[in-house]
N, C-alpha and C positions, 0 to 999 in steps of 0.2 A: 844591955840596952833594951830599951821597950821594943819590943817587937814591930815589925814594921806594917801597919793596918790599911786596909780598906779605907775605914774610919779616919783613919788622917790626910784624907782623899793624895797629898803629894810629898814624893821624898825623893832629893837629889844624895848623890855622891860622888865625890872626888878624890883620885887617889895621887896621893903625893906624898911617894915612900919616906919615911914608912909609915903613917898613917892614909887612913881614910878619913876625910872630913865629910859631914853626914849633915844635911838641910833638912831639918823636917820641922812642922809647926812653927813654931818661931825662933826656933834655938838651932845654933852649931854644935854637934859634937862633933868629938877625934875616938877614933878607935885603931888601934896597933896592929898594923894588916899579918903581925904571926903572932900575936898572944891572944888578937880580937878585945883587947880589954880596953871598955869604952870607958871615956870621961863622964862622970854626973853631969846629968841637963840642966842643974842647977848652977854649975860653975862656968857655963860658954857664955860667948857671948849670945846674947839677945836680938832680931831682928823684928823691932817696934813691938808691940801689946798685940797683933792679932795675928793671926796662923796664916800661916800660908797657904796659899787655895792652888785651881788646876792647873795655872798659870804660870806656877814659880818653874824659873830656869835658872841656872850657876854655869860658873865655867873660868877657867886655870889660867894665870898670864904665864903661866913656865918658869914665874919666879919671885915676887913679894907677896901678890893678892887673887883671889877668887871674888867674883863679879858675880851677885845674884839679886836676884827681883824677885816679888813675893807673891803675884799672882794677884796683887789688890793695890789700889785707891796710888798706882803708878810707881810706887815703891820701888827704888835701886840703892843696893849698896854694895861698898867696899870691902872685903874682910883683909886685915894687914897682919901676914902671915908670920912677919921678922919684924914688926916695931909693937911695942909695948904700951900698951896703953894708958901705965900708971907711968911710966916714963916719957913716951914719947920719944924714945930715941932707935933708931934702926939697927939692927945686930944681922949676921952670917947666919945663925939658928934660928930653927922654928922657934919662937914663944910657948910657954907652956899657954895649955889651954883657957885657963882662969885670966891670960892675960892679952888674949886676942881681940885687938880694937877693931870694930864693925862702926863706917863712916856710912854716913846716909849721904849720897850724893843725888844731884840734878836728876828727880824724876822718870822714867819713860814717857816718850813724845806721843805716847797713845796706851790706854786702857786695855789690858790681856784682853784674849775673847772670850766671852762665858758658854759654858755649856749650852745654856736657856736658849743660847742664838742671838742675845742681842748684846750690840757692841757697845762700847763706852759704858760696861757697867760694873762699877763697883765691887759685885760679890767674884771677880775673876776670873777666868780663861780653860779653855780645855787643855789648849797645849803654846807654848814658847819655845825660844831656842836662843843662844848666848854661844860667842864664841868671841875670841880676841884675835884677829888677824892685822898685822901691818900697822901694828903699833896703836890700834884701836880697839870698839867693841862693837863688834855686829847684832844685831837682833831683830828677829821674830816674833811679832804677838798678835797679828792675827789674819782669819784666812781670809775673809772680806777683801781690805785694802792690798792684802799680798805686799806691802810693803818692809825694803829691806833698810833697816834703821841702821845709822854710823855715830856711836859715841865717842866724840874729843875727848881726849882722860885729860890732858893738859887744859884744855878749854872748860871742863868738865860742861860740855854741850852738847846736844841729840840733834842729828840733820839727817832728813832724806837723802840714802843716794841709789837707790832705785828700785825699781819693783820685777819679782817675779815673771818671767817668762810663761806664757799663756802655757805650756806644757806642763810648766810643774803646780800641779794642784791638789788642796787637802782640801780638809776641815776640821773641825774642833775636834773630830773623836779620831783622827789618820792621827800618825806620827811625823814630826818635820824635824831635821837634823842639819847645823851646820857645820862644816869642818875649813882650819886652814890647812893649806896642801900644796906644795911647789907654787907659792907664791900667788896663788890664787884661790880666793873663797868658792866652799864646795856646797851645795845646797841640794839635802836628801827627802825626795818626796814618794808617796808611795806609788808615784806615774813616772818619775823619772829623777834624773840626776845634771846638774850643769855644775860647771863653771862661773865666777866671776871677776872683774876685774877693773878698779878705777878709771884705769887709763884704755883698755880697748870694751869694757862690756862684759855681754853673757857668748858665749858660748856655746855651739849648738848643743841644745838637751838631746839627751841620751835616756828613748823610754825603756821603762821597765814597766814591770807588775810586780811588786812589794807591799802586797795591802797589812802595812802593819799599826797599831793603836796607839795614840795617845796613852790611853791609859794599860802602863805595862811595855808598850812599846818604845824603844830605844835603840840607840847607837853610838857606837866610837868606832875611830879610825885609829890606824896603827900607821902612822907616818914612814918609817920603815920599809913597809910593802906595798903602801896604795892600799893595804883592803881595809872595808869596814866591816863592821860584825852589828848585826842586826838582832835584834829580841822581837819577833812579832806584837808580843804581848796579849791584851785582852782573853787573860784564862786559858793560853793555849802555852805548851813546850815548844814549839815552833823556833827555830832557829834560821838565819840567811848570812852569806857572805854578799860582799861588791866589791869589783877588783874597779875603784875610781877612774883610771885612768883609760879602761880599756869598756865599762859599765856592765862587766858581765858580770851577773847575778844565776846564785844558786839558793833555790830554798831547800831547808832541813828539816821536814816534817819529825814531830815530836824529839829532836834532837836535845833538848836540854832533860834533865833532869829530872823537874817538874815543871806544872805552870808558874805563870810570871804574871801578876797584875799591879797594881797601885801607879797611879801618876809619877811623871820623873823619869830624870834619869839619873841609873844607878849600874851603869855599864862601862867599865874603862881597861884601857890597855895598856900593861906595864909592865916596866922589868923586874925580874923575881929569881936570886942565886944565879943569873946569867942567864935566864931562859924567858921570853915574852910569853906573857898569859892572857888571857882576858877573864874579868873579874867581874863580876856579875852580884850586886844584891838584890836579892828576889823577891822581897815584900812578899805581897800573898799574904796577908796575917802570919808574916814569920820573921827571924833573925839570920834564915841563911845563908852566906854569902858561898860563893860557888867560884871555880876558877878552870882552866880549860887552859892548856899546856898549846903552843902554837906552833907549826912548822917553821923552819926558818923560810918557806916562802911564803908562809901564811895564808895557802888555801888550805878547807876543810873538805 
């Protein structure tokens, strides 16, 4: 695969064995998380005529489709993981790659945030977030409003259902992460961490000190143990855990490997010959993906 640049300011990844499905610019690849042997960016499918800016987020329903936005002019779509796109009919198997249909659905109900600082614009956003909880799609897109968006998949409709808690705060260069977790939405900022939930609210935040980046900075949770694993980002090796439930936080100075930059997330956690890992692609003008063997209680 092309290496993963600066230059192409954002790249997501998602792993869902035994591939890795890879966002970047405007294309989907697949790449086979033990041969690494990527699909032509020629043969995926395509996400509209322009690249993907700071703004793009994706994220996994655990079973037909990945959910991504492109960081411009409100762009969402669908990618349909088991129906075919010269057919149109649903199968038990992945599709091969050449034949992955990407649906452009109902907008986002607001503009990524941009770099620049100003909102509702066009050239896209520092940082977003996507997660599917309770049978919907959660998202983030900007620090301003701090508002948290709910998209109807059935409805295919975007609604308010409610805003950020005055503790948890970013901005376009912080890192913002959501997770679902014991049946309620988890919301990861670099001051602190809550809860959510339709029917009682937020939940008292739980501050920390996590100052990690947009750009490079990232997160997954491991459903399994309650923890997340954090990548600082911005140029540094920097590694953190967060045990969710209890918000205790450990930072790892220079713990990984090397540095970690490029917008995106490209952080996940999965099973691998019977043992959980966490999977890491590093950008940094490079190709390497990295992986980190886990306790079965999952602190480091």
């Amino acid at each position: 695969a092309d290496l993963c640049r600066e230059r192409d300011s954002v790249c997501n990844d998602i792993s869902i064995p035994p591939y890795f499905y890879n966002q970047r610019k405007n294309i989907i690849q697949r790449a086979h998380r033990v041969t690494l042997g990527y699909s032509h960016p020629t043969i995926g499918p395509k996400l509209g005529p322009r690249f993907a800016t700071e703004g793009a987020a994706a994220c996994y329903d655990g079973g037909d489709r990945i959910y991504l936005c492109n960081g411009y002019m409100r762009a969402f779509w669908a990618l349909e993981l088991r129906t075919s796109r010269t057919t149109g009919k649903p199968g038990q198997d992945l599709v091969p790659i050449a034949d992955l249909r990407a649906t452009r659905l109902r907008g986002l109900p607001i503009h990524t945030y941009s770099n620049t600082g100003f909102i509702n614009n066009d050239n896209g956003g520092g940082n977003a977030a996507l997660v599917v909880h309770a049978g919907a799609v959660y998202g983030l897109f900007d620090p301003v409003t701090r508002i948290l968006w709910r998209y109807e998949i059935g409805a295919n409709q975007w609604r308010k259902a409610t805003v950020l808690p005055a503790d948890l705060t970013y901005t376009s260069r912080d890192g913002i992460d959501l997770f679902s977790y014991q049946q309620r939405l988890w919301v990861l900022t670099k001051t602190g961490v809550s809860s959510f939930s339709e029917t009682d609210g937020w939940a008292k935040a739980i501050r920390i000190d996590l100052p990690y980046s947009s750009n490079g900075g990232m997160a997954a949770l491991d459903p399994s143990t309650g923890m997340v694993y954090v990548v600082r980002g911005e140029g540094t090796a920097d590694f953190a855990t967060l045990h969710l439930p209890s918000g205790q936080c450990k930072l790892l100075i220079d713990y990984l490997p090397d540095v970690v930059s490029v917008y995106g997330r490209r952080i996940n956690v999965t099973s691998w010959d019977g043992q959980r890992y966490v999977c890491i692609y590093r950008g940094h003008d490079t190709g390497e993906r990295w992986r980190l063997k886990l306790p079965p209680h999952g602190r480091l």
